[in-house]
N, C-alpha and C positions, 0 to 999 in steps of 0.2 A: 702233203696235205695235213697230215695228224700236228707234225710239226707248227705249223698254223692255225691249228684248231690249240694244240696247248700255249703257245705266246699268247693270245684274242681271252683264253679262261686267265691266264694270270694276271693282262694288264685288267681284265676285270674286278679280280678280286683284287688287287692294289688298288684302283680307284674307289672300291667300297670301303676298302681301310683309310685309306686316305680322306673322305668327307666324313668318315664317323669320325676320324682323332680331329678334324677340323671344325665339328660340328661341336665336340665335348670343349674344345678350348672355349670357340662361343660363347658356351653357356654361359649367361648372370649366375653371378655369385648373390648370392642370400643377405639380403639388406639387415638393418636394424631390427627387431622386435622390439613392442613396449607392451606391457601387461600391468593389470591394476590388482591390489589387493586391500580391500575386495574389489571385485570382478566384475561390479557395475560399471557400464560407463551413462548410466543416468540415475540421480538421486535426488528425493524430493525432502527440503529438509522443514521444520519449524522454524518460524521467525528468531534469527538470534544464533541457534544452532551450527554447529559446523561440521565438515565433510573428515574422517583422517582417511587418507588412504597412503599407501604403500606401491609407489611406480618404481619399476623393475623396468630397466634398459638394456639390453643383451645386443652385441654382433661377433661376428665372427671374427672381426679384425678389433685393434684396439678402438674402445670408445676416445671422441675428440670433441665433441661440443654436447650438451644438454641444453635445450631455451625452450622454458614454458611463454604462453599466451595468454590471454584473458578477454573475453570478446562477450560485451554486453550492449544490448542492443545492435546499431548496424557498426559499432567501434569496437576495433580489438586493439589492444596495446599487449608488450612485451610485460610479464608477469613477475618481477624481480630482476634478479641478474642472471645473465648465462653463466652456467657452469663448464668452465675449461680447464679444466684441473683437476688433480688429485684420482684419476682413474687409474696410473700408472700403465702399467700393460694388461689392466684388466680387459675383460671382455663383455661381465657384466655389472652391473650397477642400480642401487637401490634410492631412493630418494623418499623422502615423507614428506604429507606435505597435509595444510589444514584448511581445505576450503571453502569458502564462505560466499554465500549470495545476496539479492537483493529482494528483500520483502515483496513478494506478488509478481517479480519477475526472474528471466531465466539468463543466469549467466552459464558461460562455456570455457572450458578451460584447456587449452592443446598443446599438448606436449610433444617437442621436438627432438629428434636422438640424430646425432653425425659422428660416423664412424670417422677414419683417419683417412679413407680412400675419399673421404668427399660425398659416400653415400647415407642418405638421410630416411628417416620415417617418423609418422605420426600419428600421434592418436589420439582423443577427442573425449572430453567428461564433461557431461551437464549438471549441471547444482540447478534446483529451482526450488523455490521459498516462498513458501504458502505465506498468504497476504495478512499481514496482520490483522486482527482481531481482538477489536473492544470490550469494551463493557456494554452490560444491557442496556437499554434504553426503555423507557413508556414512551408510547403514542397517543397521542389525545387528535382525536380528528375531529372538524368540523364543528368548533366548542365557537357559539355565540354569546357575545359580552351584550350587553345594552348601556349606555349612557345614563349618564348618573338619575335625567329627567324621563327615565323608559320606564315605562310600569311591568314590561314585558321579560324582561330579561335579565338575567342578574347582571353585576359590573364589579363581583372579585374574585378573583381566579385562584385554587390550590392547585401545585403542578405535580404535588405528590398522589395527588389522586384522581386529579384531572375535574375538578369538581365547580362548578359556575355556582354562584353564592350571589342571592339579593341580601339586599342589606341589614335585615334582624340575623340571618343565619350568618352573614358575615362579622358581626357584632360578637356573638356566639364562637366564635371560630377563629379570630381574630389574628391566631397563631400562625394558621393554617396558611394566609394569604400571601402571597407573591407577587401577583400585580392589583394592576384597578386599571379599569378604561373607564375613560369620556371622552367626553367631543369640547371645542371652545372653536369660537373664532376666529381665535389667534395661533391656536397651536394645530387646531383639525383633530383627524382621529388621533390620540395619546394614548399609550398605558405606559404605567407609572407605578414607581415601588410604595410599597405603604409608608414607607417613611419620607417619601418628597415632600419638600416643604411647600409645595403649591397644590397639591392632590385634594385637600380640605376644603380648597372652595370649591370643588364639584362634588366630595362627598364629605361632608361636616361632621357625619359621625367619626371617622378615623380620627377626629381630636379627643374623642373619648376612651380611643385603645389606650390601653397601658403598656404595649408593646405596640413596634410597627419594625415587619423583615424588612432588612435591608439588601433587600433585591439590588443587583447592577446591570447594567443593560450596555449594549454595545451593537455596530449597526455591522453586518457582512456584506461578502459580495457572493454568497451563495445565492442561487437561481431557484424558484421553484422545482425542478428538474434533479438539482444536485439536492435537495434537503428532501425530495422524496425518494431519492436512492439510500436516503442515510438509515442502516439499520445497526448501527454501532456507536459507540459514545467517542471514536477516533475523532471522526472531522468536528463534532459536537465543542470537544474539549478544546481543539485549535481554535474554533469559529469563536468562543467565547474568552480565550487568553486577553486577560487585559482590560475587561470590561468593568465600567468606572461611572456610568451615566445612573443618575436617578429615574432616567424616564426616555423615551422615543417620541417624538413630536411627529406629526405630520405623515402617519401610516397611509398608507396604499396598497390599494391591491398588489400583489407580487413579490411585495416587500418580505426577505429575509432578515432576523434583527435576532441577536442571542443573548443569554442572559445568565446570569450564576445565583442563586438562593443565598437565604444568608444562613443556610446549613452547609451550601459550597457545591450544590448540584448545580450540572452544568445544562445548560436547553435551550435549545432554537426555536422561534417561531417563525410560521410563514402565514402573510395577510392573506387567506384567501378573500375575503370579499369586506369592502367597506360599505354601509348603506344609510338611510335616513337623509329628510331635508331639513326637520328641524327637531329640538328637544326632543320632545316626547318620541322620536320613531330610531334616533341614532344607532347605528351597532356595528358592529365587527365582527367578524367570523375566523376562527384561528384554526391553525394545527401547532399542537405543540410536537416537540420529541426534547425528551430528559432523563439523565442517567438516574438508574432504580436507587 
């Protein structure tokens, strides 16, 4: 009996030897590591600005492939070329790298490591880039012209100071002006730079300046929506590239139309409201916005 009581204890402890040395074979072996230096893996840069960081590749077996990513928006592409070479029988491996985002949104950049056994890891850096930012801007809200025949309202606009001028103080001031509104029954609501050569038959005195700005004007496809989100001189300066017109003919309500000074400042208006049925009651109602 003891005799069988000691064979039943050994083949026991050989089967417990046995599944731990079958258990330790098992075991995974320790994949790739990648580490950043520095050691963010998110960073928020300034417009223009760029990231350096310092990736560190390590395995335990020889390294065999390096391939970064690039993934903006819902698209990721391959980030340069894979690196398959030059590791030798190293183990670990350093890389620098300069990276760079996209103004107001967030790119990601994912770095892939392949040992020689075919096993791989990865690991993930955010770059995001605060959204550019303009120049100042004035806003003039809610500024009523009147028609050359209104007694009510003035009809010449300074955009440096946001100022509606009837026609002695525009006389006065003459410098100062940037547009002119009236009304015709040919063109409808207009403004017009002091120097149009048709501006004089609605207001006669501008042939008595000795200077008239040469205002330019040009029409957009901004929305009232997108010109009251504008708090910077960015979309301002796009809205107004290229602008060449004397004058805007035929304003309506909604209407987005921009403009350049002939000091070189740039500004948008938007028609809030057209009104009058004849001469004497004509006007228009504006928002300006223009760089300080």
């Amino acid at each position: 009996m003891k005799k069988f009581s000691f064979f039943f204890s050994m083949l026991a402890i050989a089967s417990v030897a046995l599944f731990t040395s079958c258990s330790k074979d098992e075991d995974p072996k320790p994949g790739p590591t990648i580490s950043f230096t520095p050691g963010d893996t998110e960073v928020t840069l300034e417009a223009g600005e760029k990231h350096k960081v310092a990736v560190v590749f390590s395995a335990e077996q020889r390294l065999n492939r390096i391939t970064v990513f690039k993934k903006q928006g819902a698209n990721e592409t391959q980030y340069g070329e894979a690196k398959t070479s030059g590791f030798h029988e190293s183990t670990k491996h350093t890389e620098h790298y300069e990276l760079e985002g996209v103004a107001g949104e967030t790119v990601t950049y994912r770095f892939q490591v392949e040992d020689r056994d075919g096993v791989s890891a990865a690991k993930s850096l955010t770059v995001k880039v605060k959204a550019e930012k303009g120049g100042e801007i004035s806003s003039y809200s809610a500024k009523l012209l009147g028609g050359a025949s209104n007694p009510n309202a003035g009809s010449f606009f300074a955009t440096s100071t946001g100022t509606v001028m009837k026609m002695a103080e525009a006389n006065e001031n003459y410098t100062k002006v940037d547009f002119i509104y009236t009304y015709s029954g040919e063109n409808g609501h207009l403004i017009a730079a002091p120097n149009d050569d048709r501006i004089s038959a609605a207001h006669s005195n501008v042939d008595g300046w000795s200077s008239k700005n040469a205002t330019k004007f040009k029409a957009t496809s901004l929305t009232a929506e997108q010109f009251a989100a504008i708090d910077d001189d960015l979309k301002i300066v796009e809205a107004a590239e290229g602008a060449n017109e004397t004058r805007k003919n035929q304003l309506s309500k909604g209407q987005v139309f921009a403009f350049i000074t002939e000091a070189g400042k740039k500004g948008v208006v938007h028609v809030k409201e057209t009104a009058g049925t004849e001469a004497s009651n004509r006007s228009i109602t504006i928002n300006v916005k223009v760089q300080k």
